[in-house]
Structures are given as C-alpha cells and as structure tokens.
gemmi code that builds the backbone of each chain (N, CA, C; Angstrom):
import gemmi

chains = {
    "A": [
        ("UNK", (34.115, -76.887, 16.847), (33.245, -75.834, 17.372), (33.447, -75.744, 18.878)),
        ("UNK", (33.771, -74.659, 19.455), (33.544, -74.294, 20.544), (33.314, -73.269, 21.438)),
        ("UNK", (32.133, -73.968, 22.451), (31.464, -72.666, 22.987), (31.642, -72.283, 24.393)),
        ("UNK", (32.260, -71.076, 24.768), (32.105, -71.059, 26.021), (31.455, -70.013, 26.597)),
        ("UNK", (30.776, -70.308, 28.264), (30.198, -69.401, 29.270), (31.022, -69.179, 30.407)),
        ("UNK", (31.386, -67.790, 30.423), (32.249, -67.631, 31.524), (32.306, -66.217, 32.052)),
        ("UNK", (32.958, -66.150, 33.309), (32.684, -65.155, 33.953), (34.302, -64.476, 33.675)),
        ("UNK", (35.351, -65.416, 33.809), (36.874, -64.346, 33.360), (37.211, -64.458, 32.689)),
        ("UNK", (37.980, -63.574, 32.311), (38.115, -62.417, 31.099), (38.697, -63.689, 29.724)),
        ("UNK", (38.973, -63.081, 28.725), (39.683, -64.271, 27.944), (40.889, -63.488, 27.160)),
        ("UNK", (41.772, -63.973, 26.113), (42.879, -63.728, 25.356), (42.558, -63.533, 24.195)),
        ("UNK", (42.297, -62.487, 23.862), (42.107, -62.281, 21.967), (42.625, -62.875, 21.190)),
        ("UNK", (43.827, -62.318, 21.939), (45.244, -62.567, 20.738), (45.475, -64.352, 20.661)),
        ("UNK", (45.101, -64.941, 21.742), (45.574, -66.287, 22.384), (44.345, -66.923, 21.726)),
        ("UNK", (42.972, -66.465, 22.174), (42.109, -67.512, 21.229), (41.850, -67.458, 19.733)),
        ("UNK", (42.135, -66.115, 18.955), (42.134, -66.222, 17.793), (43.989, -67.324, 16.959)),
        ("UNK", (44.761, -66.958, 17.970), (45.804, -67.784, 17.298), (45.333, -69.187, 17.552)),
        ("UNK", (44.973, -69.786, 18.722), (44.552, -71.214, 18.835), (43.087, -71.493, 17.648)),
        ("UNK", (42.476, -70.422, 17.390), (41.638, -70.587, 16.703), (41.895, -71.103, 14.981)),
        ("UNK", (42.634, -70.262, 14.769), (43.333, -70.420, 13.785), (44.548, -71.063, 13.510)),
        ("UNK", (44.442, -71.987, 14.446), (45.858, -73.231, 14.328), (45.156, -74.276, 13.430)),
        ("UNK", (45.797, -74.686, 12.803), (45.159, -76.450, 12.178), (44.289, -76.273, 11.259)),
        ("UNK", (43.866, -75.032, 10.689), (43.217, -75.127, 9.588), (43.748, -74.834, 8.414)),
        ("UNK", (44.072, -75.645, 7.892), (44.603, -75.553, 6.454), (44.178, -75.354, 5.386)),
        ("UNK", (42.710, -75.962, 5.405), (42.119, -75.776, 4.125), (40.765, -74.518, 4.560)),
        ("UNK", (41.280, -73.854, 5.138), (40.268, -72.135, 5.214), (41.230, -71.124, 4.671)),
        ("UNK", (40.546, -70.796, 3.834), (41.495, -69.324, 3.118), (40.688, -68.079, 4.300)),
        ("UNK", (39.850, -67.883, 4.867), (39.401, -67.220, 5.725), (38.919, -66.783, 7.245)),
        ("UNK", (39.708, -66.077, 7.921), (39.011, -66.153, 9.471), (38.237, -64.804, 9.785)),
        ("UNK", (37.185, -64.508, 10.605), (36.805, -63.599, 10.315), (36.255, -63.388, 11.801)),
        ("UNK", (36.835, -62.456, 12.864), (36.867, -62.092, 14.544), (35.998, -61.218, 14.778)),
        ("UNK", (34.769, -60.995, 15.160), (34.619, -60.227, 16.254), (34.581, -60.632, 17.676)),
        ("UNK", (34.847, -58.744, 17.940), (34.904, -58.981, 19.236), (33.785, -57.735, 20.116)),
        ("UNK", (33.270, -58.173, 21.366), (32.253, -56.978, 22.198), (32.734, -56.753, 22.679)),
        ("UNK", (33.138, -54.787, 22.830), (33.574, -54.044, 24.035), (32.929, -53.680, 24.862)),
        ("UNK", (32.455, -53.330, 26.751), (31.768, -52.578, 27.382), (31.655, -51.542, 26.754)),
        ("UNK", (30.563, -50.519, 26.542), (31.029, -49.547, 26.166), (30.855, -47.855, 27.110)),
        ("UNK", (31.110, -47.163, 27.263), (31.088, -46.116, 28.012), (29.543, -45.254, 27.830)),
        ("UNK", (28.940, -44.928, 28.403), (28.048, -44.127, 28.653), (28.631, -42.439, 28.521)),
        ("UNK", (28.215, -41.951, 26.884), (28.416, -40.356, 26.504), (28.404, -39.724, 27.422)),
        ("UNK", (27.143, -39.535, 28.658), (26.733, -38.065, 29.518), (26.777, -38.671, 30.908)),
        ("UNK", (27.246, -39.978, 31.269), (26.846, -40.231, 32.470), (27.740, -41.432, 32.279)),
        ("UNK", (29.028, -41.222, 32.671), (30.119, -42.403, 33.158), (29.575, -43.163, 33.673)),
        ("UNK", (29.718, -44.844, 33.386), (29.401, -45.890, 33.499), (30.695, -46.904, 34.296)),
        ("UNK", (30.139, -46.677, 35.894), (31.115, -48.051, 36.667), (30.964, -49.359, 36.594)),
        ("UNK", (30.235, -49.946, 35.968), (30.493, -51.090, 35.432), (29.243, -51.799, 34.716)),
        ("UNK", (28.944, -52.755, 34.351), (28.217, -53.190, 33.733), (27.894, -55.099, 34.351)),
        ("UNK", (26.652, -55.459, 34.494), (26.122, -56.585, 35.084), (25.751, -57.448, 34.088)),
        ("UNK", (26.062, -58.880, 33.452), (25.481, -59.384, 32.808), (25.118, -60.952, 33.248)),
        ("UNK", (23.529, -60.758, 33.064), (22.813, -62.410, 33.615), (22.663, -63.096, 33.114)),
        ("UNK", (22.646, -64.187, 33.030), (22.338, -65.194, 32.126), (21.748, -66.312, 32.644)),
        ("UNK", (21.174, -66.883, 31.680), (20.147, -68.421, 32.561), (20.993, -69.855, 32.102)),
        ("UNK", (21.977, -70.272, 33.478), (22.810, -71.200, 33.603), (22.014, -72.597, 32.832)),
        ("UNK", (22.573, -73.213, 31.611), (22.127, -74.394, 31.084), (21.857, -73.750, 29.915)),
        ("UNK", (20.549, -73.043, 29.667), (19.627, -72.519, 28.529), (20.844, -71.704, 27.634)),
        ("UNK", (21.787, -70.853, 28.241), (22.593, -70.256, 27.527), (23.427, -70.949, 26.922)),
        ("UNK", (24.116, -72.302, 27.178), (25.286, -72.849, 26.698), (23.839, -73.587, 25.565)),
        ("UNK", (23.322, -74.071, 25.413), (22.357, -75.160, 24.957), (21.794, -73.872, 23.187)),
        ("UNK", (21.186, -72.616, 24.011), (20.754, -71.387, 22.594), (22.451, -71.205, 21.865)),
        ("UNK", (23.172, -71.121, 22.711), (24.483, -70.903, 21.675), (25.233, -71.808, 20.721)),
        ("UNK", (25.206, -72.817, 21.080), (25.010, -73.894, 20.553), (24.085, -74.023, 19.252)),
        ("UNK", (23.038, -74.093, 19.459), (22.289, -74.100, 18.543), (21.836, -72.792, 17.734)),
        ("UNK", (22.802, -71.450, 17.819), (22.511, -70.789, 16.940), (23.971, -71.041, 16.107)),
        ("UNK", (24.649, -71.930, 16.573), (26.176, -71.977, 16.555), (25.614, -72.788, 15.207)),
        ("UNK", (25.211, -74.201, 15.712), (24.808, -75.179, 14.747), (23.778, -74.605, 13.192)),
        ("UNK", (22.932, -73.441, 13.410), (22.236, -73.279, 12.663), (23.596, -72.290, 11.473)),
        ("UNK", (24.418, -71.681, 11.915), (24.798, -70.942, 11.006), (25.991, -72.018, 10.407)),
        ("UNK", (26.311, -73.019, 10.956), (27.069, -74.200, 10.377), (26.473, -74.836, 9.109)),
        ("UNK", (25.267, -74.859, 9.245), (23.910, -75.289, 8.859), (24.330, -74.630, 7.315)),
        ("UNK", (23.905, -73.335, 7.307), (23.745, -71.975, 6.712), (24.942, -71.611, 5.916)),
        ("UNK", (25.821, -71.907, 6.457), (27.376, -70.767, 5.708), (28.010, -72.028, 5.176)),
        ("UNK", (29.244, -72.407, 4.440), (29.864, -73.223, 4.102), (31.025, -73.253, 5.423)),
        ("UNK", (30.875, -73.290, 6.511), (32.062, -72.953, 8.140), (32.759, -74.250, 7.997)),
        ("UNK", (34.312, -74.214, 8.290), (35.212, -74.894, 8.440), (35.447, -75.348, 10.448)),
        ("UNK", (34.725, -73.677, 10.764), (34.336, -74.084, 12.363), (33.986, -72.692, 13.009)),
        ("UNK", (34.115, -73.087, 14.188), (33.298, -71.624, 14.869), (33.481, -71.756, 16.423)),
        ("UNK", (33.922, -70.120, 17.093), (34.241, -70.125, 18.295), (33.295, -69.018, 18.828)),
        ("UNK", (32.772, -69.352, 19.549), (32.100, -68.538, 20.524), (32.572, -68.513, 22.071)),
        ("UNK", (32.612, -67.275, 22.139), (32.632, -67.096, 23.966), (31.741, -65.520, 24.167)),
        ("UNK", (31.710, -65.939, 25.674), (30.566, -65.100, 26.326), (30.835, -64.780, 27.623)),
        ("UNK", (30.909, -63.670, 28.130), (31.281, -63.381, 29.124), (30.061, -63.161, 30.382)),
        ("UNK", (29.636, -63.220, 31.664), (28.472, -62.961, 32.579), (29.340, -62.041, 33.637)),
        ("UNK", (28.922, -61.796, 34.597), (29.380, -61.190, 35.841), (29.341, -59.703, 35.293)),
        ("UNK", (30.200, -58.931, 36.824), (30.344, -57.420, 36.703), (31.889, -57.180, 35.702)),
        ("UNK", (31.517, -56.751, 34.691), (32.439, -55.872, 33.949), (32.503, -54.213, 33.853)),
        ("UNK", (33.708, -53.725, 33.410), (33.868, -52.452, 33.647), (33.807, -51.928, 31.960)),
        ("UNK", (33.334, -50.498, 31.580), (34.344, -50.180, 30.544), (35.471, -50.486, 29.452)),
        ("UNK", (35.627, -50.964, 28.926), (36.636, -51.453, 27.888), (36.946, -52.917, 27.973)),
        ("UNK", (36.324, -53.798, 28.799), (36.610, -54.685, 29.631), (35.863, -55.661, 27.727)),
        ("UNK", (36.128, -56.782, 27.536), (36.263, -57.157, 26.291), (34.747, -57.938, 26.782)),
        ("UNK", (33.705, -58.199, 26.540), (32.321, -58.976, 26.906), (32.204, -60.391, 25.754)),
        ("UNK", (32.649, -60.313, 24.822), (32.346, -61.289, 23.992), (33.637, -61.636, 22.947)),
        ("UNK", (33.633, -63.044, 22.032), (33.570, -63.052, 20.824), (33.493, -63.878, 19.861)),
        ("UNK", (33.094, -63.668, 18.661), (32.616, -64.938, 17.611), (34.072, -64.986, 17.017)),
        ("UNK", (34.385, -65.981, 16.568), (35.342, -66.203, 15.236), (34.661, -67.568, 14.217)),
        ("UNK", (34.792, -67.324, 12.743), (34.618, -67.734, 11.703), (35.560, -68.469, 11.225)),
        ("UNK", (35.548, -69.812, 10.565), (36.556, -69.881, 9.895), (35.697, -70.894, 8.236)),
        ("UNK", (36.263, -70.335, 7.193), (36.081, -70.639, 6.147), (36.778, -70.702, 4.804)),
        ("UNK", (36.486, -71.193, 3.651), (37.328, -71.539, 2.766), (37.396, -69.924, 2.155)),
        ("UNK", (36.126, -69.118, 2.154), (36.152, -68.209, 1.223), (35.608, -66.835, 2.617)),
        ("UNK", (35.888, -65.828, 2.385), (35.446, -64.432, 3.355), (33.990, -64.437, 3.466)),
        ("UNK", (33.544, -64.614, 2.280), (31.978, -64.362, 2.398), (31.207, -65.055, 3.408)),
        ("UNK", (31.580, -66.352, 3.424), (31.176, -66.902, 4.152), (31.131, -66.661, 5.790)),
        ("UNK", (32.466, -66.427, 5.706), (32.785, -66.273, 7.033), (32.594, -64.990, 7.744)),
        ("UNK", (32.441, -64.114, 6.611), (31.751, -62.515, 7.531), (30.059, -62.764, 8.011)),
        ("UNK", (29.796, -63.222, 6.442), (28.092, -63.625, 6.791), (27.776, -64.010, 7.905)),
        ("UNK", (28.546, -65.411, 8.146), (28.220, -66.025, 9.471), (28.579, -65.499, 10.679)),
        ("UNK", (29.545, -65.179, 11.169), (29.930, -63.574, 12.202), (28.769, -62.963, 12.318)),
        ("UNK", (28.420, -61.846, 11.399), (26.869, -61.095, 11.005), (25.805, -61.837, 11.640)),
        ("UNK", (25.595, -63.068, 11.250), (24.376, -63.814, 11.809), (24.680, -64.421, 13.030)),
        ("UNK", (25.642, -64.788, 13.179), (25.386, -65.293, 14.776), (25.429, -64.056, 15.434)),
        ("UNK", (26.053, -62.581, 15.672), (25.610, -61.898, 16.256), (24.486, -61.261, 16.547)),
        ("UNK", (24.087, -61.095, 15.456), (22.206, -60.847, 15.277), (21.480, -61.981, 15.993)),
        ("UNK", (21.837, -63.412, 16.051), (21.375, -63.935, 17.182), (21.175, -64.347, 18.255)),
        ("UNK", (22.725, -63.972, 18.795), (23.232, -63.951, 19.765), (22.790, -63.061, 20.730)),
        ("UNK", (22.672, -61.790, 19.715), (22.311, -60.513, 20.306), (20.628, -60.270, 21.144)),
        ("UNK", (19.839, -61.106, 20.721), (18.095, -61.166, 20.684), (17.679, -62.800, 20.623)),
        ("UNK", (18.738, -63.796, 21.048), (18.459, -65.168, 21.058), (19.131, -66.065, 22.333)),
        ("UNK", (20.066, -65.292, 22.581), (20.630, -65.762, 23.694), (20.387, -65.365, 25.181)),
        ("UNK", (19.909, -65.921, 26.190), (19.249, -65.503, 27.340), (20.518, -64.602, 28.070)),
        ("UNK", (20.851, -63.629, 28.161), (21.590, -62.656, 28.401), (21.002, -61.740, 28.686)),
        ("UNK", (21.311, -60.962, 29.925), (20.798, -59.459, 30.342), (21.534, -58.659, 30.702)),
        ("UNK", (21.667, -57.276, 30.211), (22.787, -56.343, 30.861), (22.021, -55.410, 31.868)),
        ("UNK", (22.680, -54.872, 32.778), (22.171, -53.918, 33.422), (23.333, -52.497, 33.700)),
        ("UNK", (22.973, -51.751, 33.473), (23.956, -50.565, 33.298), (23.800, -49.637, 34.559)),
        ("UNK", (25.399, -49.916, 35.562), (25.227, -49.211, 36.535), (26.363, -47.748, 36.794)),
        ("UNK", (26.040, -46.459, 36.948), (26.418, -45.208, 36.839), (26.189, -44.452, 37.978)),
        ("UNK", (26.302, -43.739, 38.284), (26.667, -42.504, 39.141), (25.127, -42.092, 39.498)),
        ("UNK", (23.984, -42.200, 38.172), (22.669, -41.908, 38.567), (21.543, -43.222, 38.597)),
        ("UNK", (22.284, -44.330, 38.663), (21.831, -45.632, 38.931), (21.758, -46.292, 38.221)),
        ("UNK", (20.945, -47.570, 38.667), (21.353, -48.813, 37.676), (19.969, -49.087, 36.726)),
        ("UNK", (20.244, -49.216, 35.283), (19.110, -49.836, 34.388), (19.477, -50.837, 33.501)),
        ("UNK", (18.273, -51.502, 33.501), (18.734, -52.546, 32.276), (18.419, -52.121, 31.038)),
        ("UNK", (19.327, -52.990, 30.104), (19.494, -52.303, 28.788), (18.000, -52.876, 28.306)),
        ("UNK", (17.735, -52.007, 27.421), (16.408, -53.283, 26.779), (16.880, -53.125, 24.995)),
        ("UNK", (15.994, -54.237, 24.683), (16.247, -55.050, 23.706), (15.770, -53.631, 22.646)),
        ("UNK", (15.966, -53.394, 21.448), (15.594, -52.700, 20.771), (15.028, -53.159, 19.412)),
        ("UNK", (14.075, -52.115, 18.186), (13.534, -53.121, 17.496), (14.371, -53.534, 16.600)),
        ("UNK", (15.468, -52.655, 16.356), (16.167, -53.120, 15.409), (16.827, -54.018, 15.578)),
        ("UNK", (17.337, -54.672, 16.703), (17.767, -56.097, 16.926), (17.115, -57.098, 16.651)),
        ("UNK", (15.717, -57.012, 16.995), (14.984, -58.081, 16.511), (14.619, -57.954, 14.941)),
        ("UNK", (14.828, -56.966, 14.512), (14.449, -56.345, 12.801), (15.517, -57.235, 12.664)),
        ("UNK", (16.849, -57.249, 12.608), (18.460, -57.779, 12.215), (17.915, -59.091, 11.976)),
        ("UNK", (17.414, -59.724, 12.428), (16.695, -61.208, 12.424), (16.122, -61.615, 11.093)),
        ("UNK", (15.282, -60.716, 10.947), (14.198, -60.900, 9.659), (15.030, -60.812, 8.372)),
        ("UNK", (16.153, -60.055, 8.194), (16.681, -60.336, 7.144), (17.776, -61.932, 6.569)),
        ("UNK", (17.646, -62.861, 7.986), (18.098, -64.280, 7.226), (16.776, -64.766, 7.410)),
    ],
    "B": [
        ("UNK", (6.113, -77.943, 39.824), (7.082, -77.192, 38.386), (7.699, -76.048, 39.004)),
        ("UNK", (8.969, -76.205, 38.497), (9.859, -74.821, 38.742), (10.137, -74.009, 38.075)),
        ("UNK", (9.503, -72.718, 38.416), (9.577, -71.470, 37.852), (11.134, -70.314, 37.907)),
        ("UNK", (11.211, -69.846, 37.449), (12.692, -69.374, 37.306), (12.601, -67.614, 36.605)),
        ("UNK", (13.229, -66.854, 37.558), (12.715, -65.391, 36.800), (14.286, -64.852, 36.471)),
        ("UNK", (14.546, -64.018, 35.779), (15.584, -63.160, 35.474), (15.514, -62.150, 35.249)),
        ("UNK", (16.764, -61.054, 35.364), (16.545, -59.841, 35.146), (15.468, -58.759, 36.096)),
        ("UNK", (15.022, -57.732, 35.656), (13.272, -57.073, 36.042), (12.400, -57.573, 36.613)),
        ("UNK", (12.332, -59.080, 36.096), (11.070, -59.604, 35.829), (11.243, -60.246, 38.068)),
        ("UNK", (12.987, -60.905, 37.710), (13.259, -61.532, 39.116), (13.096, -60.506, 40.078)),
        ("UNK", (13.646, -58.890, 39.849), (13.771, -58.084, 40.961), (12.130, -57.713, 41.157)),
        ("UNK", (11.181, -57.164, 40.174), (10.153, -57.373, 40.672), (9.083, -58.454, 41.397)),
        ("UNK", (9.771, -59.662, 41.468), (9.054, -60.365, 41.959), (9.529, -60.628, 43.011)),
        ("UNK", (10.659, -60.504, 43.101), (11.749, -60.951, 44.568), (12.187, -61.747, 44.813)),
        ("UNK", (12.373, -62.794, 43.619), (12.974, -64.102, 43.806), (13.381, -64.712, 42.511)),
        ("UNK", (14.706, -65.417, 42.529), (14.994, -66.112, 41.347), (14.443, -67.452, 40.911)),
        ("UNK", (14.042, -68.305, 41.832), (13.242, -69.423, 41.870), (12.009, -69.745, 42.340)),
        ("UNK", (11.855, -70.188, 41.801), (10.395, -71.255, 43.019), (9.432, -72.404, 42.274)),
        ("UNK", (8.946, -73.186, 43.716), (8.134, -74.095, 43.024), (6.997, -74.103, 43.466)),
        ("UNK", (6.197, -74.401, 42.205), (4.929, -73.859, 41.857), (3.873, -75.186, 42.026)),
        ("UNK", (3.034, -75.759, 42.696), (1.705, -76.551, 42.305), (0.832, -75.564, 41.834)),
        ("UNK", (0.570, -76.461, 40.471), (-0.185, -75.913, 39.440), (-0.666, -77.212, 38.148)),
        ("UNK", (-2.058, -76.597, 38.433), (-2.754, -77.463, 37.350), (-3.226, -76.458, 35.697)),
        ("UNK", (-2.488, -75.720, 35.434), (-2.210, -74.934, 34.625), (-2.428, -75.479, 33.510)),
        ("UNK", (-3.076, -75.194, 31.988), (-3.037, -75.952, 30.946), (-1.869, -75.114, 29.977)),
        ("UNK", (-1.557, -74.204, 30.358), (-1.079, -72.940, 29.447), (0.132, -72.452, 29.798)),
        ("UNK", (0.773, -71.397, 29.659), (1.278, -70.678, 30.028), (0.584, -69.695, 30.642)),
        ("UNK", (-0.008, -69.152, 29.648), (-1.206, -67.975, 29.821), (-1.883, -67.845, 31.158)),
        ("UNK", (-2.373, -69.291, 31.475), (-2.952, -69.856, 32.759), (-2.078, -69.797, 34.125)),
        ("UNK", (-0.685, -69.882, 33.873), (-0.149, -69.886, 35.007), (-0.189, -68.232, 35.131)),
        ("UNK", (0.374, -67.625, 34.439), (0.154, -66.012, 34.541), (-0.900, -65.782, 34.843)),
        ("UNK", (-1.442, -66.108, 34.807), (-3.170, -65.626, 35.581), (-3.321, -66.308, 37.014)),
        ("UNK", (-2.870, -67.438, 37.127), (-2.499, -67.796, 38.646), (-1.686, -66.770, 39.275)),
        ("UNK", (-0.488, -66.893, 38.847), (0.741, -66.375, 39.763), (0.120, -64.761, 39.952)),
        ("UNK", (-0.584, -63.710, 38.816), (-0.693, -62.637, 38.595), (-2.293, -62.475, 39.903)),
        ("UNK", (-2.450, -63.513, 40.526), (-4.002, -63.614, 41.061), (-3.582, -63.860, 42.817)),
        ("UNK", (-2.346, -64.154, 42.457), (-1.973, -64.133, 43.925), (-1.294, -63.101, 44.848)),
        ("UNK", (-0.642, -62.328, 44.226), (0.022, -61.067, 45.043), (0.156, -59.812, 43.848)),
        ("UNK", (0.234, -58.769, 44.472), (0.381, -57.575, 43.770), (1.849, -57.819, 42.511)),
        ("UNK", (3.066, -57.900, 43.574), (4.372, -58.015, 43.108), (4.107, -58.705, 41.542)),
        ("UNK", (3.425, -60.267, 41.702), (3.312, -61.023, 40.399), (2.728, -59.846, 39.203)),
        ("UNK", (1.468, -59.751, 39.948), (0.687, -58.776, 38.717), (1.157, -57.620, 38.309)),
        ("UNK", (2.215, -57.451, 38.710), (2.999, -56.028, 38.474), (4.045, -56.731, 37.381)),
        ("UNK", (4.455, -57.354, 37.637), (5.278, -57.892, 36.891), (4.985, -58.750, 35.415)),
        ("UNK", (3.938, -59.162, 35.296), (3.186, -59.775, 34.395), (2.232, -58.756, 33.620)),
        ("UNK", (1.925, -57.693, 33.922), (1.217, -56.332, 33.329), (1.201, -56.348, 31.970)),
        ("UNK", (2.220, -56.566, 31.432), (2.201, -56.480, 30.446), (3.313, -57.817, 29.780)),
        ("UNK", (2.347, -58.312, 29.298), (3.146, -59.766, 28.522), (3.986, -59.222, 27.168)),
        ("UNK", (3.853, -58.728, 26.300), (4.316, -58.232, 24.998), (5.411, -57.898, 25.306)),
        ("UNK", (5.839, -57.421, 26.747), (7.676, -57.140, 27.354), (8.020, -58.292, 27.933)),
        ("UNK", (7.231, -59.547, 27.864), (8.090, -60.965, 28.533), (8.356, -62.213, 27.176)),
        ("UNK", (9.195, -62.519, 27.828), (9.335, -63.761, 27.194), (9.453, -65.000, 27.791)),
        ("UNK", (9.028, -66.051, 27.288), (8.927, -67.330, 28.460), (9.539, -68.372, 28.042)),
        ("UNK", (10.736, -69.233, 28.270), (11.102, -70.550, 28.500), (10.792, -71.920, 28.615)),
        ("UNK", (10.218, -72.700, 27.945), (9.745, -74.187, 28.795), (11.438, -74.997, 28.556)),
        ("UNK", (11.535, -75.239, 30.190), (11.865, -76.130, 29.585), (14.111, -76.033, 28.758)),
        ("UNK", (14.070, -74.563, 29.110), (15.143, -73.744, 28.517), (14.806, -73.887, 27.062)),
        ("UNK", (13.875, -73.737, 26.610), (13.454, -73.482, 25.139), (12.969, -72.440, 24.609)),
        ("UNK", (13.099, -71.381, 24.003), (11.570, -70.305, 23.672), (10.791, -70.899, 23.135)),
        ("UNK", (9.551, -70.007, 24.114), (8.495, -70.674, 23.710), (7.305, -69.756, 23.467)),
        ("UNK", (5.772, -69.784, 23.921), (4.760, -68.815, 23.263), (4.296, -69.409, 24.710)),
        ("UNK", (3.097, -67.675, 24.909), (2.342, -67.698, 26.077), (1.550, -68.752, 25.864)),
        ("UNK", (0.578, -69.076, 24.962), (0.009, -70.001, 24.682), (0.312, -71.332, 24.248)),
        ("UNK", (1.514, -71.716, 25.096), (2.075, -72.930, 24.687), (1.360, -73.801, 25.934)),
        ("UNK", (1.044, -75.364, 25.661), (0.413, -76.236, 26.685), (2.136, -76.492, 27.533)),
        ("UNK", (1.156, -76.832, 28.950), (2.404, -76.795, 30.108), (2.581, -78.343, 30.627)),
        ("UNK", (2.129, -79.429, 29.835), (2.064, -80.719, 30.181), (3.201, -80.990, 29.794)),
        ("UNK", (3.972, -82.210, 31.095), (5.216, -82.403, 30.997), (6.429, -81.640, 30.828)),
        ("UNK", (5.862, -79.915, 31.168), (7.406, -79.255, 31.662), (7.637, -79.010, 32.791)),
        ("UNK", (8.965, -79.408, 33.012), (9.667, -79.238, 34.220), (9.917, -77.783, 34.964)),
        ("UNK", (10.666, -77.167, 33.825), (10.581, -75.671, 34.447), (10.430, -74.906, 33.378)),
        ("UNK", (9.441, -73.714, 34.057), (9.396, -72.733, 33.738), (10.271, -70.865, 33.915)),
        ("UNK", (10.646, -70.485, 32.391), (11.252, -69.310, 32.820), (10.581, -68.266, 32.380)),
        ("UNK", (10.678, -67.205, 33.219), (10.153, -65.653, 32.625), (11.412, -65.092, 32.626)),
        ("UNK", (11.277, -63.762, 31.723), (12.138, -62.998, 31.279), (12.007, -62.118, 30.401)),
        ("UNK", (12.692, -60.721, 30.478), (12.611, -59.847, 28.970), (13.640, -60.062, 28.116)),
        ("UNK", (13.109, -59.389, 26.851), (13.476, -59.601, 25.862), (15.147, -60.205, 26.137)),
        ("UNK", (15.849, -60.765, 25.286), (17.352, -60.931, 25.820), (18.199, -59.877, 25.077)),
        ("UNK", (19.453, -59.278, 25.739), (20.485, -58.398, 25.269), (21.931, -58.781, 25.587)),
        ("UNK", (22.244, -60.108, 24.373), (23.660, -60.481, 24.714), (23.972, -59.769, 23.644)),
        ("UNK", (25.436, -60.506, 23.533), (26.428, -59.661, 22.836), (26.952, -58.515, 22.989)),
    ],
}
model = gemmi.Model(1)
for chain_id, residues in chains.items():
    chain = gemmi.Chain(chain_id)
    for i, (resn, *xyz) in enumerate(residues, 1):
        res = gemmi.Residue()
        res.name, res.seqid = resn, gemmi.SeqId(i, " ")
        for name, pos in zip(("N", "CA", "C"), xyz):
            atom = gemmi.Atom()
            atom.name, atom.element = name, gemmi.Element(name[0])
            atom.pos, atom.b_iso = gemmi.Position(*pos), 0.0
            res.add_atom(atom)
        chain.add_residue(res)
    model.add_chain(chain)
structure = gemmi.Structure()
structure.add_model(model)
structure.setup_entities()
C-alpha cells in the first residue's frame, strides 16, 4: 500500500506500470485518475488545493485501510496532489489491485467517495471573475451512505 | 491548545494558527469563547452545520469533550479528489 501527499505532478503511465509490477496473483487492476476541470462560462486559471499537513496522510490511510478491510485488495495506491494547478493538470489517483474486477472497481468507487468528503482537502477555484471555494455537495456525502 | 483553521473558515478569521488558553469543556464551548471575542470569530462560526472540527487530526462532533487535546481544527466540509 502506498500513499502519497504531494505538491508535483506524478506519471500515470509510470505509476500504474510500477503499480502493477509484482503482482502475480491479481487477475485485476482497476485506475482512476482526477482531472482539473475547466469552468463551461468562465475560464478557469488555475485551481488551489489545501490540505491539513499530518491529518491528510493519517485520513488516507485509513480510508485506504478500511477498503482493504472491505474488498478482497491484493493492494492499493493512492496519490494526491495540493498546491496551484491549472486545467487538465492530473490532481489525483487511486489504483486497485485484485484477484477478481469486482473487487477492484468497488474499491476505486469507495475510496473515492471517501476521499472525496473524508479527506481534509479544499479547492478553491480561481477565474477571470474571482476566486471561490468549491463546496462540498449533498450528493457526495449521499455517495457515503450507500457502503 | 492549538487551534488550526483552513480554507474560509482561515481567511475569515485571518489566521492559520494559534494558541488558545482555554478552560473549555466542549467544543461547543470553545466556539462560544472564540465567537465572544471578536466580530471576525463570530462571523465565522455563524453557522456551525457549514463547519467541521478536528481533535486532534481526527473528525470529530461539536459536542465532543476537549480534555487532553492538543490541537484543535476548524474547517468546511472537505472537497478532495
């Protein structure tokens, strides 16, 4: 298992192949990944994300551990990105690894749902007509109630 | 005890840290301190149902007892991923 907090950028291609080195007995890997995403009516120059140094590596972890807990996981990679990002700029990603898919999408699914509304993370969205923070919505915390 | 703000909660108050003497039994209680001392706090504390609080780097509940934590965090809701 491993988790990281960081401010530069990372390798898709590079951590899903290291990710997927050495496991032999997983018939399944299963990647996401978070893009910045663009603002429809009002271009978006970049994007701010905060986080509370300690508490974040410590909640990821332990939502890490709970879906280990939960899924039948062979292992699990998390990374997380903080600082100013732009547009397309890659912010996150989980990878799964398991004997069977199910497992390993499930768990993807759930650690993002907790990742998303569990992990001390804040975005703030800055544009041409200023800067706001994103807020949490209910359906993120709804995403919860169904594990 | 050290208090710790993020996000909203830090820009409305104007600071990311601080330390607090406080004989507080609560959470609840310190929000009623901090919210009793300057406008900025009570502006920021207005409404609890948009905060969330930390002991400790733990979630926790307004009404959680404050004996034996080290620090305290405020904050809204979180939006990783």
């Amino acid at each position: 298992m491993r988790i990281s907090v960081q401010d530069a950028p990372f390798d898709l291609g590079q951590e899903s192949a290291d990710f997927a080195a050495g496991h032999r007995d997983m018939g399944a890997i299963v990647t996401f990944t978070g893009i910045v995403r663009d603002l429809p009516d009002d271009p978006m120059e970049a994007m701010e994300i905060e986080h509370y140094p300690g508490m974040t590596e410590k909640a990821i972890t332990q939502i890490a551990e709970q879906a280990r807990a939960r899924f039948s996981l062979g292992d699990v990679l998390v990374i997380h990105r903080f600082g100013k990002l732009v547009p397309g700029e890659m912010i996150m990603m989980v990878a799964t690894a398991a004997r069977h898919r199910k497992d390993a999408f499930e768990a993807a699914t759930f650690l993002m749902d907790y990742l998303k509304s569990r992990a001390p993370f804040w975005k703030r969205e800055i544009s041409a007509s200023g800067a706001a923070w994103v807020a949490a919505t209910d359906e993120d915390e709804d995403a919860l109630a169904r594990w | 005890m050290d208090i710790v703000y993020f996000a909203w909660v830090r820009e409305r108050i104007g600071l990311p840290r601080e330390v607090v003497e406080t004989t507080a039994a609560t959470v609840m209680d310190l929000v009623a301190e901090l919210s009793a001392r300057e406008e900025r706090y009570a502006m920021a504390f207005s409404d609890i149902s948009a905060l969330r609080v930390a002991l400790d780097q733990e979630l926790s509940d307004f009404d959680a007892p404050l004996e034996g934590v080290r620090e305290v965090a405020f904050f809204p809701p979180m939006t990783g991923g």
